[in-house]
Each structure stands twice: as structure tokens, then as C-alpha cells.
C-alpha positions as CSV (number, residue, x, y, z in Angstrom):
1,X,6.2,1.6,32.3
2,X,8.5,4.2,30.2
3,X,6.3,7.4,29.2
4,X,7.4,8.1,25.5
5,X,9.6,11.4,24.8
6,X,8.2,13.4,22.2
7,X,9.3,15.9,19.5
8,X,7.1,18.5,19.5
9,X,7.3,21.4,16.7
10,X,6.5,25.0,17.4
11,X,5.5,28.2,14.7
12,X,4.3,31.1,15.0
13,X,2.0,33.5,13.2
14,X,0.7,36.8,13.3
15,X,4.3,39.0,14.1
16,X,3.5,41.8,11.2
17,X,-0.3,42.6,11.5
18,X,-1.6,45.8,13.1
19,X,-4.6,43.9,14.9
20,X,-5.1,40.8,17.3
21,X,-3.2,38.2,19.1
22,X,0.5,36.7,18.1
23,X,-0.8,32.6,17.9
24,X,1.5,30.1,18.3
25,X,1.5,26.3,17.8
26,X,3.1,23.1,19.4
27,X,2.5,20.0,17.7
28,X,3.6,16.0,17.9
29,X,3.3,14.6,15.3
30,X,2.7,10.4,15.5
31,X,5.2,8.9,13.5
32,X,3.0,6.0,13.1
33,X,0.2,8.3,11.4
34,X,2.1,10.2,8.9
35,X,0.3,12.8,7.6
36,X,0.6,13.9,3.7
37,X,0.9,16.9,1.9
38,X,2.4,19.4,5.0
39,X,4.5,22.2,4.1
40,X,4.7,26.0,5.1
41,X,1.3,27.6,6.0
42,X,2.1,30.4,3.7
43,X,2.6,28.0,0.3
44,X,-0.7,26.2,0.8
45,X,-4.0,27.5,-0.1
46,X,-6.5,28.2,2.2
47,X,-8.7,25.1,1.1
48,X,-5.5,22.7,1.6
49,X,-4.7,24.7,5.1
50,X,-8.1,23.6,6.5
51,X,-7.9,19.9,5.3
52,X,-4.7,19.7,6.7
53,X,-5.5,21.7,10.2
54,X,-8.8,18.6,10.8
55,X,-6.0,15.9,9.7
56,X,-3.6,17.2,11.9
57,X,-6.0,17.5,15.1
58,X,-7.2,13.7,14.1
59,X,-3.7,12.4,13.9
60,X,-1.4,14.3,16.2
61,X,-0.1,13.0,19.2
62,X,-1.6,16.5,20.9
63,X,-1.0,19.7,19.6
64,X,-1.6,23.1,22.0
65,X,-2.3,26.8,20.9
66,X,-0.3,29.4,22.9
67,X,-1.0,33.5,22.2
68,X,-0.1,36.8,23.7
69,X,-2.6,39.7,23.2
70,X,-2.3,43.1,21.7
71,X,-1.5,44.7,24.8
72,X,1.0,42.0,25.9
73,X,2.6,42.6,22.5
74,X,2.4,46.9,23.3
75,X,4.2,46.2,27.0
76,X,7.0,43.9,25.7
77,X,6.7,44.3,22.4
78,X,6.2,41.3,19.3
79,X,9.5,39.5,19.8
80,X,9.4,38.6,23.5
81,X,5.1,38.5,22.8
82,X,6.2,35.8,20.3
83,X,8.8,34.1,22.7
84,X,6.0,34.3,25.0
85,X,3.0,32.3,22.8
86,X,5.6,29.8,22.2
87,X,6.4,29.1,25.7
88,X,2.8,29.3,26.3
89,X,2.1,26.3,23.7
90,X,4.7,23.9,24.5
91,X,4.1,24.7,28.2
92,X,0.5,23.4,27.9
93,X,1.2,20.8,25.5
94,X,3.8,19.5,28.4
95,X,1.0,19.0,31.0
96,X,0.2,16.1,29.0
97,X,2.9,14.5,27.0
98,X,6.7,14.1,27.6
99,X,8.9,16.7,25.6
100,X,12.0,15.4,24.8
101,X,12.5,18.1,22.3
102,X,11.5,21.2,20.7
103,X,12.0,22.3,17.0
104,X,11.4,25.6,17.2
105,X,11.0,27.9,13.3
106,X,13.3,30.4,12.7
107,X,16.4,31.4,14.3
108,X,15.7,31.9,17.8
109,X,14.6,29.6,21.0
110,X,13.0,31.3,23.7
111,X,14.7,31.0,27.2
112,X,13.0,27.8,28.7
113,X,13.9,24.7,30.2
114,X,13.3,22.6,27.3
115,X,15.9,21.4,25.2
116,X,15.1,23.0,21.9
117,X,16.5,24.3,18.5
118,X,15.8,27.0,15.7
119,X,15.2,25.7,12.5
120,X,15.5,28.6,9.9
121,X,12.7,27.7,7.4
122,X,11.9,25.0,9.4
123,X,8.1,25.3,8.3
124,X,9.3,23.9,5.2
125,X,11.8,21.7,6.3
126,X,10.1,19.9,9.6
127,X,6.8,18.5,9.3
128,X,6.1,18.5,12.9
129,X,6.7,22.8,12.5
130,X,4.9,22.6,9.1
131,X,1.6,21.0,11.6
132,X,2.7,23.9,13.6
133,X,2.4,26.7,11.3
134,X,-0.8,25.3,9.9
135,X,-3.0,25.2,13.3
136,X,-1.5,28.6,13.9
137,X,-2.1,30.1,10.8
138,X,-5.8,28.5,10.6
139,X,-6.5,29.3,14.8
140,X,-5.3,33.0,13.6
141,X,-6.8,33.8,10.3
142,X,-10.8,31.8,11.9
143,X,-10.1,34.9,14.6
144,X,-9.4,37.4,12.0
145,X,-12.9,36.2,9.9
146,X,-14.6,36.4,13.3
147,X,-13.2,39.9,13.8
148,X,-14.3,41.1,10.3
149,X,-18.2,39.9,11.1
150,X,-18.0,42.3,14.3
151,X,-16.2,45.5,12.2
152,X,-16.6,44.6,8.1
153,X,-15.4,48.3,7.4
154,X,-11.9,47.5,8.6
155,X,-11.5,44.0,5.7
156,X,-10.1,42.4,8.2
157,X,-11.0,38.7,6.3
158,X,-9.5,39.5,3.6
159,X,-5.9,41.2,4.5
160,X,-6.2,39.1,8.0
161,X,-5.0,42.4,9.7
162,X,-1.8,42.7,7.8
163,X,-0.9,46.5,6.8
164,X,-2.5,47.2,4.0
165,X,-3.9,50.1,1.9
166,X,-7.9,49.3,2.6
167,X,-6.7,48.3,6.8
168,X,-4.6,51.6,6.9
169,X,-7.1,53.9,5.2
170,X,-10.2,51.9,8.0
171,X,-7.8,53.1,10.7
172,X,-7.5,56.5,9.5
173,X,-11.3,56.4,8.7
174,X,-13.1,54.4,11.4
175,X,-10.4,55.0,14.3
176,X,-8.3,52.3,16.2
177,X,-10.3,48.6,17.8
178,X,-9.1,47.6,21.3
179,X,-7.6,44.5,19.5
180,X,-5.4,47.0,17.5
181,X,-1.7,47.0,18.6
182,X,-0.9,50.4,19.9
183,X,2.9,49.9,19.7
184,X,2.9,49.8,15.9
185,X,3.9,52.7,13.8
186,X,0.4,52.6,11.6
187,X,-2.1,52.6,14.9
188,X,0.6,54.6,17.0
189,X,0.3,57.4,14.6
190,X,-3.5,57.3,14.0
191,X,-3.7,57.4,17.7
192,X,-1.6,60.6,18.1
193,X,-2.9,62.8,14.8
């Protein structure tokens, strides 16, 4: 019997914050199941995000998370940390389904054996890398709520560790987390005044 080659769609999340791991996605999507209503992470609200991330995990094919950590991202920095997750997630996802090929968002593949193509905007355009970008951006921003129970004075469930005034002045204030990324100008220059 002929195993069935899959599409699988792949997103990240998580390249500008100061804090925590770079999450990526892999997701096939069944065409059989279509799922309504998927679209860019970003342009849905939260509320829509979490229907759709339970939808997705009931109706996908399979779906994987990759990551690289805040000190993978400090040794070789966020892009090849990215490439990295993404690699990660479709690796995984491979251990149980047949990858014919891989959609990858934005305008780079990483180096792999897959065949594979950027979509830029693809989270828009693709929805097996708008299921992508949702379980990321969901995985991600649970973490981020999780973080924020453990150190509240840093906000981190509300600006989900992105660089802003309230995180910046908590760094200055509280000092730098071990999930902080050292590499980046904001932490980097706590750490040395």
C-alpha cells in the first residue's frame, strides 16, 4: 500500500521578544476536514486563536511543535535559532507522516533535505501555514502566561515578552530571568550597566 505524501506548513513565532524560546509549527492540514476561519495568527483575536488551535489539533493530519531556547538563540543567534525550530518541527512531524512538501512563511527555507518553499505572507495566504502560525503563536503566548504566574513584576502576559516600556523598565528594575536572551540589545545592556 502507497503511504500518502503530505504538505505540511511551517511558521514561526517569537523572533522579536527579549524572553523565552523561538516556537515553531508544522502542520497537515486534511483536505477532507477543511477547517474555517484560518488566517495569520496576528489578525485573529485571542478568543478565535484558541478555537482555532483545538480545531486544528482535532482535524489535522498531525501537527508538531519545534523550539530553540534562549541560549540557543544567544550562541547562534534568532535567524539560524529560527531555521533551527523549524527543522526541529518538520523533522518530528516526519517520524510519522510522509512529507512531500514544505511551505515554509516568509522568504527563507532552512537548509534541509526536504523539498520546501518560502511563502512571503504565507500565513495569510496558505492555510496549512495559517494552522502553523496559530499552534505556534498559542504554544508561545500559554508559555509566556505561565512565565508571568512565576515573575508577575516583569507583565510578561500581557506584552508576551515583546520589548516594551513596562518589560524594559522590569529588566532595569528586577534584573535579567535565565529565560531572558542575553544576545539582545535591551538584556545585553542591563546585563553590562
Amino acid at each position: 500500500m502507497h503511504k500518502t505524501a503530505w504538505t505540511v506548513g511551517v511558521d514561526e513565532v517569537g523572533r522579536g521578544p527579549l524572553v523565552g524560546d523561538v516556537v515553531t509549527a508544522a502542520v497537515i492540514l486534511d483536505p477532507n476536514n477543511p477547517i474555517v476561519g484560518l488566517n495569520d495568527s496576528k489578525k485573529l483575536s485571542e478568543k478565535k486563536r484558541e478555537k482555532l488551535f483545538v480545531e486544528i489539533q482535532e482535524k489535522a493530519i498531525g501537527y508538531a511543535v519545534g523550539r530553540a531556547s534562549p541560549s540557543e538563540i544567544d550562541d547562534i543567534n534568532i535567524l539560524q535559532a529560527t531555521m533551527l525550530a523549524m527543522k526541529r518541527a518538520v523533522d518530528e512531524l516526519a517520524l510519522t507522516h510522509a512529507v512531500e512538501c514544505v511551505l515554509v512563511d516568509g522568504n527563507r527555507c532552512p537548509e534541509w533535505e526536504y523539498v520546501s518553499s518560502a511563502v512571503v505572507g504565507g500565513d495569510g495566504l496558505e492555510p496549512c501555514i495559517s494552522a502553523a502560525s496559530i499552534i505556534a503563536k498559542v504554544t508561545r503566548d500559554r508559555e509566556m502566561v505561565a512565565l508571568d504566574a512565576i515573575h508577575p513584576e516583569y507583565g510578561f502576559a500581557g506584552h508576551k515578552g515583546y520589548p516594551t516600556k513596562k518589560h524594559l523598565a522590569a529588566i532595569i528594575e528586577h534584573g535579567v530571568l535565565p529565560s531572558h536572551r542575553r544576545s539582545f540589545g535591551p538584556v545585553k545592556r542591563a546585563l553590562e550597566s
